[in-house]
VEXDOVEX-878707 format. One record per atom (N, C-alpha, C): residue number from 1; chain; atom name; x, z, y. Coordinates in steps of 0.05 Angstrom, whole numbers, always signed. Layout:
BEGIN
- pos, unit, site, xx, zz, yy
- NUM, A, CA, X, Z, Y
...
//
This chain:
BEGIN
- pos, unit, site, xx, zz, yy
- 1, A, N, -410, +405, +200
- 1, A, CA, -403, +423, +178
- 1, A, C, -374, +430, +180
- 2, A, N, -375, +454, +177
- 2, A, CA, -346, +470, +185
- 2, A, C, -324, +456, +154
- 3, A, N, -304, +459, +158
- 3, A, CA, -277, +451, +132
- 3, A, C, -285, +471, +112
- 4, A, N, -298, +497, +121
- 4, A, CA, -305, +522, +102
- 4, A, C, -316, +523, +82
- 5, A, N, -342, +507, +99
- 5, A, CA, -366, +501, +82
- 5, A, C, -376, +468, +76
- 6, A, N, -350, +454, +80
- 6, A, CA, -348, +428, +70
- 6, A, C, -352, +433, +44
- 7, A, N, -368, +410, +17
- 7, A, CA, -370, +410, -14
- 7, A, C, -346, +396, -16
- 8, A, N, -331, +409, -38
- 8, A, CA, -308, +392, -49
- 8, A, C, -305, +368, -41
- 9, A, N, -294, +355, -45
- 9, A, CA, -289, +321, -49
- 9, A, C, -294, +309, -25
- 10, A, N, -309, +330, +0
- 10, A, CA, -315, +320, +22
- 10, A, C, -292, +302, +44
- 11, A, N, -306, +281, +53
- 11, A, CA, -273, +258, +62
- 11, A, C, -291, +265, +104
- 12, A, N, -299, +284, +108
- 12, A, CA, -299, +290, +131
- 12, A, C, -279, +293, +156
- 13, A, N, -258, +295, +149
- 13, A, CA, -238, +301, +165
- 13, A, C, -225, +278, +156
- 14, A, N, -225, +252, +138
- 14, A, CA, -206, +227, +134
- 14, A, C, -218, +205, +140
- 15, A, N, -218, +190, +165
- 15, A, CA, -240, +171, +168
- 15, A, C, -223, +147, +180
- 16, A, N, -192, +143, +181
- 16, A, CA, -187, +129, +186
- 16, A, C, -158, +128, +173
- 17, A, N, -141, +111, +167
- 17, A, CA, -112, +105, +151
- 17, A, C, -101, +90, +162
- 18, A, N, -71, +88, +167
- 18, A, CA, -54, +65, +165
- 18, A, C, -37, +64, +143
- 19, A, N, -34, +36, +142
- 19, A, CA, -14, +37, +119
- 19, A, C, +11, +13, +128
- 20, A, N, +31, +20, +122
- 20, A, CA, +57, +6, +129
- 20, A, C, +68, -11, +104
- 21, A, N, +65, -38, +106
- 21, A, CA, +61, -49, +83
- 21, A, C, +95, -63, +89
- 22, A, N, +124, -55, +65
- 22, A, CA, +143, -76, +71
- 22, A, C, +149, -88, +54
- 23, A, N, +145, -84, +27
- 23, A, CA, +158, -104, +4
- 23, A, C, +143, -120, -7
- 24, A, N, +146, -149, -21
- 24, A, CA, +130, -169, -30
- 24, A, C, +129, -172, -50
- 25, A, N, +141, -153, -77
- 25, A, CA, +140, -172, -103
- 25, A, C, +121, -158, -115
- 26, A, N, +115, -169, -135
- 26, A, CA, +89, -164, -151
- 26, A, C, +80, -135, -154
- 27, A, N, +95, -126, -167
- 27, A, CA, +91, -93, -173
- 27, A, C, +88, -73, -147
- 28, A, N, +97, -92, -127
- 28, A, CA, +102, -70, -97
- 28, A, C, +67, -73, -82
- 29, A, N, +64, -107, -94
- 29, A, CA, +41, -106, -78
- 29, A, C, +9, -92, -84
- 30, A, N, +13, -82, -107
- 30, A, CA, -13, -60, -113
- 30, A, C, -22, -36, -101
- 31, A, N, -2, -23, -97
- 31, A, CA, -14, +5, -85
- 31, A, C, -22, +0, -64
- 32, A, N, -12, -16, -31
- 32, A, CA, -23, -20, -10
- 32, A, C, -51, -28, -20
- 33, A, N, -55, -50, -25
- 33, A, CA, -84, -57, -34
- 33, A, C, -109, -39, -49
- 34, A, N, -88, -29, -64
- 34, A, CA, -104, -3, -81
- 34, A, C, -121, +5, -68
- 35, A, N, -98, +27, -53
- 35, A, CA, -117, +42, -28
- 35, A, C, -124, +35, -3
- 36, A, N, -121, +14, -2
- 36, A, CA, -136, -2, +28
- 36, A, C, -163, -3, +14
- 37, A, N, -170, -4, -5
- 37, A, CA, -190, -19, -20
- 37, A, C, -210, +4, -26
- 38, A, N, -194, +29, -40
- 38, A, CA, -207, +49, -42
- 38, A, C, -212, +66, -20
- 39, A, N, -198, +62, -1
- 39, A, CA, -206, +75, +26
- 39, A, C, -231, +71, +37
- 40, A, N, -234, +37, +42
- 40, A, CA, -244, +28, +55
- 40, A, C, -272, +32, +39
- 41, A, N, -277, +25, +10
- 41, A, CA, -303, +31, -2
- 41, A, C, -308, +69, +0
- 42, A, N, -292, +89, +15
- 42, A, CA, -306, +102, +23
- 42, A, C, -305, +112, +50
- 43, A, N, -317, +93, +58
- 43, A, CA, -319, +85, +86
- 43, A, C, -292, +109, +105
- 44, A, N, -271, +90, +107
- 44, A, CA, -240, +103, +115
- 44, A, C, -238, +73, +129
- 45, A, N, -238, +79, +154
- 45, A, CA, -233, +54, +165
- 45, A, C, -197, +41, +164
- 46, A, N, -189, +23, +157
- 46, A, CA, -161, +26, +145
- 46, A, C, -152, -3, +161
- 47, A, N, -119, +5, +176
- 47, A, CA, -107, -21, +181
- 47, A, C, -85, -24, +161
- 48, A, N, -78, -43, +155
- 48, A, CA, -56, -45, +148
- 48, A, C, -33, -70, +163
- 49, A, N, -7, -49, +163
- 49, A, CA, +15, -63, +180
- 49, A, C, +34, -81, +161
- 50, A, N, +31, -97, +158
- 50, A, CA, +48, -118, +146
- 50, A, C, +82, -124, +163
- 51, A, N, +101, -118, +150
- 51, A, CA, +123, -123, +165
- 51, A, C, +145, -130, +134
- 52, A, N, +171, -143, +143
- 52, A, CA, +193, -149, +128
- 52, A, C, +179, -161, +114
- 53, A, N, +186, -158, +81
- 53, A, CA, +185, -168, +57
- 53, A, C, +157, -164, +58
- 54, A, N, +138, -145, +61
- 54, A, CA, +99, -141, +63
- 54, A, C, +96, -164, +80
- 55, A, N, +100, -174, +92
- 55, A, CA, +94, -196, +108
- 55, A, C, +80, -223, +89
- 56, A, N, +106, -234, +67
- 56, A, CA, +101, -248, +54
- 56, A, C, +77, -249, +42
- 57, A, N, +58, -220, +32
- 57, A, CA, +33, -215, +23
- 57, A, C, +12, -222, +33
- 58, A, N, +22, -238, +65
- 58, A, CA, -5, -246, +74
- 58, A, C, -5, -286, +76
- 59, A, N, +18, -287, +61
- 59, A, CA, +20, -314, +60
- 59, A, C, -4, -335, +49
- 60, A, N, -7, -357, +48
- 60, A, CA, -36, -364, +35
- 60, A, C, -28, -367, +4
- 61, A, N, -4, -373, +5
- 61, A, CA, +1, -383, -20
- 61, A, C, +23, -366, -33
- 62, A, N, +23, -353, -48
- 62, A, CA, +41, -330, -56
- 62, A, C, +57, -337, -81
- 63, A, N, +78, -327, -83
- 63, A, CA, +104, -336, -104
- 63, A, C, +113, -303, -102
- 64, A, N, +105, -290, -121
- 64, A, CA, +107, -258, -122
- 64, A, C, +123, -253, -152
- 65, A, N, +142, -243, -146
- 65, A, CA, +155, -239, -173
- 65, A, C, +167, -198, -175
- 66, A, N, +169, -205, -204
- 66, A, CA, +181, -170, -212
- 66, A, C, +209, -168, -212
- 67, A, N, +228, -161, -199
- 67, A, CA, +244, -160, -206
- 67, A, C, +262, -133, -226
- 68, A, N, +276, -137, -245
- 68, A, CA, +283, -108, -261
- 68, A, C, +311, -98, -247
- 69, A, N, +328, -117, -238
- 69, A, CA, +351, -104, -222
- 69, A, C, +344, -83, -203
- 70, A, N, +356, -56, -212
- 70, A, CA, +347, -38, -195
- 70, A, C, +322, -23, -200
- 71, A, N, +314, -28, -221
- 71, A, CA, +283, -19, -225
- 71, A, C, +288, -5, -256
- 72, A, N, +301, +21, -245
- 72, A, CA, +307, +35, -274
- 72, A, C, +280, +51, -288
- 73, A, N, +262, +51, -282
- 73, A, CA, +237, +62, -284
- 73, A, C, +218, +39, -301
- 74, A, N, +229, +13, -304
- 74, A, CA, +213, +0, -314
- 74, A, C, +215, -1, -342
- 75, A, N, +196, +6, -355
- 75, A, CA, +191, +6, -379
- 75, A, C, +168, -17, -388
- 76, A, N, +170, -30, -412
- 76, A, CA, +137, -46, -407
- 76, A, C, +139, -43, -438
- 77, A, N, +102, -44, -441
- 77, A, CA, +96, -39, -469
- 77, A, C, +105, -62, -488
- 78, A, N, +124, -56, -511
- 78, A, CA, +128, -80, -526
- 78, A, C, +133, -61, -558
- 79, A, N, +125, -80, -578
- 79, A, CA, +124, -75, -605
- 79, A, C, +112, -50, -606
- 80, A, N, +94, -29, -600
- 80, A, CA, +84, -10, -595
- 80, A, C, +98, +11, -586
- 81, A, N, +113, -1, -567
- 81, A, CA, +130, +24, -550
- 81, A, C, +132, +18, -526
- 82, A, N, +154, +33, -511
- 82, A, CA, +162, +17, -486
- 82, A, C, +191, +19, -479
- 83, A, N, +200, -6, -476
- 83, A, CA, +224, -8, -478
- 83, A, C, +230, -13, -452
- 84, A, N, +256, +1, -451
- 84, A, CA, +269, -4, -424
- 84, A, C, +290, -26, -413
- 85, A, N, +292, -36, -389
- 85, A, CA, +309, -55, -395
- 85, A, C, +333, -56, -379
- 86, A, N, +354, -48, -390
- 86, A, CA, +383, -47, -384
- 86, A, C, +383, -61, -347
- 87, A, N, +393, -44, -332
- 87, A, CA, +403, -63, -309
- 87, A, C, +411, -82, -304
- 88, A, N, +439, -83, -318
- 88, A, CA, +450, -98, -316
- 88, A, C, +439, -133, -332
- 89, A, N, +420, -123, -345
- 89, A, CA, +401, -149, -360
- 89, A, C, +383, -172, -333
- 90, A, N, +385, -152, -308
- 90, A, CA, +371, -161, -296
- 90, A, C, +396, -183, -272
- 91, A, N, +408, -190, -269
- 91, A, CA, +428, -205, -268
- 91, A, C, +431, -232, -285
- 92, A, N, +421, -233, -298
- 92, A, CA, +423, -253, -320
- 92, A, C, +397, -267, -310
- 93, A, N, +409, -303, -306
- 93, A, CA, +387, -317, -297
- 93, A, C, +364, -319, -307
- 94, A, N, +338, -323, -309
- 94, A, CA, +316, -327, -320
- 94, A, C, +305, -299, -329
- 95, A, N, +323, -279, -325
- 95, A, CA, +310, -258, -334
- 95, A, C, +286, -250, -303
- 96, A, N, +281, -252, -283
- 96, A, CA, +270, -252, -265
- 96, A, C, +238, -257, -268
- 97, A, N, +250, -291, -280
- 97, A, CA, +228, -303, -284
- 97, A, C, +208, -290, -312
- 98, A, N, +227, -283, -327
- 98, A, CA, +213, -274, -353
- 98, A, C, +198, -252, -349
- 99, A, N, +211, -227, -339
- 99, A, CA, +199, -207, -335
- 99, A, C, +171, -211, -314
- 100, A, N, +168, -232, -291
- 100, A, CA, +150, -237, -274
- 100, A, C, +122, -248, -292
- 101, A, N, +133, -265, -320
- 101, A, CA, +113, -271, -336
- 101, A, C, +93, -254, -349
- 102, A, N, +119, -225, -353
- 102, A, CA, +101, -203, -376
- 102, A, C, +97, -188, -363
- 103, A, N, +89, -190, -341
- 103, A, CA, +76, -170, -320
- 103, A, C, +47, -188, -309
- 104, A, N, +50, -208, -306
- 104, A, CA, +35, -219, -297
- 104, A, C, +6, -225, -321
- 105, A, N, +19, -236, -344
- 105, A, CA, +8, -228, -375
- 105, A, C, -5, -203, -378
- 106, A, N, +10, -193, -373
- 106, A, CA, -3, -151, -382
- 106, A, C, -20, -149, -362
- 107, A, N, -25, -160, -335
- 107, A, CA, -38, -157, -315
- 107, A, C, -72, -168, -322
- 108, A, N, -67, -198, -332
- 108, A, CA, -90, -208, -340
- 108, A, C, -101, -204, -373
- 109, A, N, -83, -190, -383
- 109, A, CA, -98, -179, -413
- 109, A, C, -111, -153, -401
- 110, A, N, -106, -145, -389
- 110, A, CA, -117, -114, -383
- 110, A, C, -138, -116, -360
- 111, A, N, -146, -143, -347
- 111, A, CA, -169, -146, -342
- 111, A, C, -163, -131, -305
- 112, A, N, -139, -127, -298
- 112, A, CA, -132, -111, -272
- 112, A, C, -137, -136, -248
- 113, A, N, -143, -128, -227
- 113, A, CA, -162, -152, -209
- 113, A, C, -122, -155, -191
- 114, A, N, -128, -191, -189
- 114, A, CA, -101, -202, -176
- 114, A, C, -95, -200, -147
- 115, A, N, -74, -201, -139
- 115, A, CA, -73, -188, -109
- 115, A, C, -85, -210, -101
- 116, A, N, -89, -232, -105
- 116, A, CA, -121, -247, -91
- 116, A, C, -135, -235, -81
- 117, A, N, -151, -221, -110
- 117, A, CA, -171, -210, -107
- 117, A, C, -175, -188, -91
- 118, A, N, -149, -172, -95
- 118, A, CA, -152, -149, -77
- 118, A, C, -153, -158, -44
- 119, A, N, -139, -175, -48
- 119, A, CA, -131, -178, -14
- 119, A, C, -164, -186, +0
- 120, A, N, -174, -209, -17
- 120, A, CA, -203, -216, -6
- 120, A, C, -217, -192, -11
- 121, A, N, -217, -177, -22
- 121, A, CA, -236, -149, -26
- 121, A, C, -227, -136, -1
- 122, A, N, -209, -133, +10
- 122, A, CA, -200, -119, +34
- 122, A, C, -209, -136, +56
- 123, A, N, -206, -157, +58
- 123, A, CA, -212, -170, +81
- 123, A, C, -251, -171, +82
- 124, A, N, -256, -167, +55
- 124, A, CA, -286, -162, +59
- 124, A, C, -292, -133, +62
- 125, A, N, -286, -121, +55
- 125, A, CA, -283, -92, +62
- 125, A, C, -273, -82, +92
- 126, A, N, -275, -106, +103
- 126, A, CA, -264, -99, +136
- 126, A, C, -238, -85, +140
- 127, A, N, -222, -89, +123
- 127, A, CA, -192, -77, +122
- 127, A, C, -181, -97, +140
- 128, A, N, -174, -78, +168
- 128, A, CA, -156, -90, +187
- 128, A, C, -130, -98, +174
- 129, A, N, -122, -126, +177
- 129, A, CA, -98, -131, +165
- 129, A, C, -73, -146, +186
- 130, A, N, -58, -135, +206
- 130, A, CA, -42, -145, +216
- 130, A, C, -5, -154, +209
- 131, A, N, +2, -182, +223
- 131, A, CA, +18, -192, +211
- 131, A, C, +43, -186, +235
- 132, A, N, +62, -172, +231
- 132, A, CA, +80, -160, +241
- 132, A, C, +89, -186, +267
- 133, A, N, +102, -194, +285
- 133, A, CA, +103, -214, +302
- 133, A, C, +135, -219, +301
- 134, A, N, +146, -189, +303
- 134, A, CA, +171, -200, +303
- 134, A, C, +181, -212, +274
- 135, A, N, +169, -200, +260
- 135, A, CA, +186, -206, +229
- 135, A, C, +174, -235, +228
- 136, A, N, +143, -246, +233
- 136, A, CA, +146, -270, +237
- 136, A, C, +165, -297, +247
- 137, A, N, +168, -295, +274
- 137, A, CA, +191, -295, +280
- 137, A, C, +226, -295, +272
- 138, A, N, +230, -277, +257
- 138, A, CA, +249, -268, +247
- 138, A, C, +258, -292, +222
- 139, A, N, +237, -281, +206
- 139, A, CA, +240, -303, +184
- 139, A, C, +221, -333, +192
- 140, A, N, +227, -335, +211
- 140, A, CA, +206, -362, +217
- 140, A, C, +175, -377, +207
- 141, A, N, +162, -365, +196
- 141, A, CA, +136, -360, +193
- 141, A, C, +120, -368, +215
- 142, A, N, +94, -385, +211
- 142, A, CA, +75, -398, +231
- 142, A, C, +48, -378, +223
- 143, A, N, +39, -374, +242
- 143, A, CA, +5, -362, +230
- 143, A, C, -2, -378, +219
- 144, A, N, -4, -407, +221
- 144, A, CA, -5, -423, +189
- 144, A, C, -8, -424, +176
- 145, A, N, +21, -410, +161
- 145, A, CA, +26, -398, +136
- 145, A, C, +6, -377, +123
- 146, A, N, -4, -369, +144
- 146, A, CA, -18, -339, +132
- 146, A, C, -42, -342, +132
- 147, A, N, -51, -323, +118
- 147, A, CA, -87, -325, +106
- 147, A, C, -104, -326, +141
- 148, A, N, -133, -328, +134
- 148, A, CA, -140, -333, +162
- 148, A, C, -151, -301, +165
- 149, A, N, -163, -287, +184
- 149, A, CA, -177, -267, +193
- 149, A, C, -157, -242, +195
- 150, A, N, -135, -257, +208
- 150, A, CA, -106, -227, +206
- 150, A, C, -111, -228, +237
- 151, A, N, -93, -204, +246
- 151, A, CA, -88, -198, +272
- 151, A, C, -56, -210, +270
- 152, A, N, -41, -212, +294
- 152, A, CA, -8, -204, +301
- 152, A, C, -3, -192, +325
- 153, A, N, +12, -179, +312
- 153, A, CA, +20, -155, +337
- 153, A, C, +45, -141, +328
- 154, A, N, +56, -121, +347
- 154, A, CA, +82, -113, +341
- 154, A, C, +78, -84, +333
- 155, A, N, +106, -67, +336
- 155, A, CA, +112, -42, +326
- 155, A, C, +89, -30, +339
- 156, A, N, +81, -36, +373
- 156, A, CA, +57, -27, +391
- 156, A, C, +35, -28, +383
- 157, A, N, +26, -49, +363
- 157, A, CA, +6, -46, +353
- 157, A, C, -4, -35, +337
- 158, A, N, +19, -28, +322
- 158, A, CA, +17, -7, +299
- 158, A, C, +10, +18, +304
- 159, A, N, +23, +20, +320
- 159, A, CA, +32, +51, +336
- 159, A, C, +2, +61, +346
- 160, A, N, -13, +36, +356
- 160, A, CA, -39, +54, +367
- 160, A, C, -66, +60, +358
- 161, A, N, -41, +47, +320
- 161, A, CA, -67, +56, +301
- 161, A, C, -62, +79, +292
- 162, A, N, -27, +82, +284
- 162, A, CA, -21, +101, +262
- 162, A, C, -25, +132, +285
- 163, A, N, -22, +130, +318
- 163, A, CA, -32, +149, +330
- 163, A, C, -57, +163, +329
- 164, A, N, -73, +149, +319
- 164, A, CA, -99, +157, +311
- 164, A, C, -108, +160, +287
- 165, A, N, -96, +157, +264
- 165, A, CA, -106, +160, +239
- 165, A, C, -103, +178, +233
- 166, A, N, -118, +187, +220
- 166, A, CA, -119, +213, +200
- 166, A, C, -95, +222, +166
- 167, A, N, -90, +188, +163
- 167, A, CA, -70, +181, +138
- 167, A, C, -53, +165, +154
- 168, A, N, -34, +171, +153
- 168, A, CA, -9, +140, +144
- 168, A, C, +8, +137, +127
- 169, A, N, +10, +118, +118
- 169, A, CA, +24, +117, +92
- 169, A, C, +53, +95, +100
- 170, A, N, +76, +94, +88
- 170, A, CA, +94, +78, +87
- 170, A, C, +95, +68, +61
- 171, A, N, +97, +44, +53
- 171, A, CA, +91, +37, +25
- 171, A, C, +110, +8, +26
//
């Protein structure tokens, strides 16, 4: 079927994705998963490249926090609004931790599935998931450390997915 006479919504021409996964804290780690997840349930064959700070996401045991320093966009629902929280608030010890609570809180009142979940939904979803080698390395990390059913490989590895995909994403 020609692109012409493709029906709307048709994913004919998207059948494969990379995604470039680098940051680790809580709020960063949703969208990779998102759409690894939604990709892959329509049938988008999807790797994802784990490097730097994304690395940590494939750890077994995760310590994922929000941080607000720098995060002028963060608003969270409180007293029926949403209040913003000063920068410079985020400097102040324990505020790290606090904010990591009412995210994590808002996460499980709202019933939203945990990057657990996502991650095993991807790995059952056949979401290629490779663990960057040098950044291993780098920050001293053992495959060990990391969940079981990953690949490791380097920038080369990446490269001879994101050469072929139809999407790549940097995230």
């Amino acid at each position: 079927m020609s692109d012409a006479t493709a029906p709307a919504g048709s994913l004919d021409n998207a059948k494969s994705m990379s995604i470039i996964v680098t940051k680790g804290t809580l709020d960063w780690a949703y969208p990779p998963f998102i759409l690894a997840t939604t990709a892959a349930a329509m049938d988008v064959d999807v790797t994802m490249f784990f490097t730097f700070y994304g690395l940590t996401l494939l750890k077994k045991d995760l310590d994922m926090q929000v941080s607000p320093l720098g995060n002028a966009a963060m608003k969270m629902p409180m007293a029926g609004m949403h209040m913003a929280m000063p920068n410079m608030v985020g400097m102040i010890p324990g505020v790290t931790a606090f904010t990591t609570g009412m995210m994590k809180n808002m996460i499980k009142k709202k019933g939203v599935a945990s990057i657990e979940e996502l991650r095993e939904a991807a790995q059952l979803s056949d979401v290629r998931m490779i663990a960057c080698q040098m950044t291993l390395d780098l920050f001293e990390y053992s495959t060990d450390d990391m969940i079981e059913d990953i690949d490791v490989g380097g920038a080369a590895t990446y490269m001879e997915n994101a050469l072929k995909a139809d999407i790549n994403l940097y995230i």
